[in-house]
N, C-alpha and C positions, 0 to 999 in steps of 0.2 A: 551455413544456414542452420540454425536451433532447429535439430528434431523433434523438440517439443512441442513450437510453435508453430513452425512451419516459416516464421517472419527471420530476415538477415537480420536485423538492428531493432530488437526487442526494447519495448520501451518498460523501463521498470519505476515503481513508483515504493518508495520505502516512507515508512512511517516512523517517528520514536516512540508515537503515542497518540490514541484517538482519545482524549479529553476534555471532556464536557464542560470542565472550571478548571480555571489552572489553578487555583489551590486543592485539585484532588491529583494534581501531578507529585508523582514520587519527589522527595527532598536532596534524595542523594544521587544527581544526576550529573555528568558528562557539564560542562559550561556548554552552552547553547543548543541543546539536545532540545529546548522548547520553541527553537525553531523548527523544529521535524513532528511538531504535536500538530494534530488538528482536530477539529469538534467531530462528532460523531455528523452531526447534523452535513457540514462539508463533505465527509468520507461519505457517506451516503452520497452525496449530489454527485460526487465526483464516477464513483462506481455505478451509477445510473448512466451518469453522462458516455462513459466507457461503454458500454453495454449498448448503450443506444446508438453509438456511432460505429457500434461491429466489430469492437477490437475483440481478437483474442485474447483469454485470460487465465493462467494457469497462477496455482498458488503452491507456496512454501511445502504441501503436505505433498502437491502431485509431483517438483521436484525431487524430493525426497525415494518416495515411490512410483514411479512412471507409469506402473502398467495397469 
């Protein structure tokens, strides 16, 4: 069980990039890293919708530093 979460089977959600136009996507990128982009407007929806249905949610800085 994750002491962080408290949850067995943590659901993780990774990004490449949250942007707005894909022409303001970086040029020198990984072949199909703009699969893993999404608009800001969706990462919003999505982190609302998390939020609203109670998931717990820990970020890259509290892994980092836990306490």
């Amino acid at each position: 069980m994750s002491s962080v979460t408290g949850m067995q089977n943590p659901i993780v959600l990774m990004y490449h990039g949250i942007i707005n136009r894909p022409e303001e996507a970086p040029q020198n990128r990984e072949p199909g890293a703009n699969l893993y982009d999404v608009s800001l407007e969706n990462f919003q929806a999505q982190m609302e919708w998390i939020k609203a249905n109670g998931y717990p949610v820990i970020t890259i800085e509290h892994r980092r530093d836990p306490g």
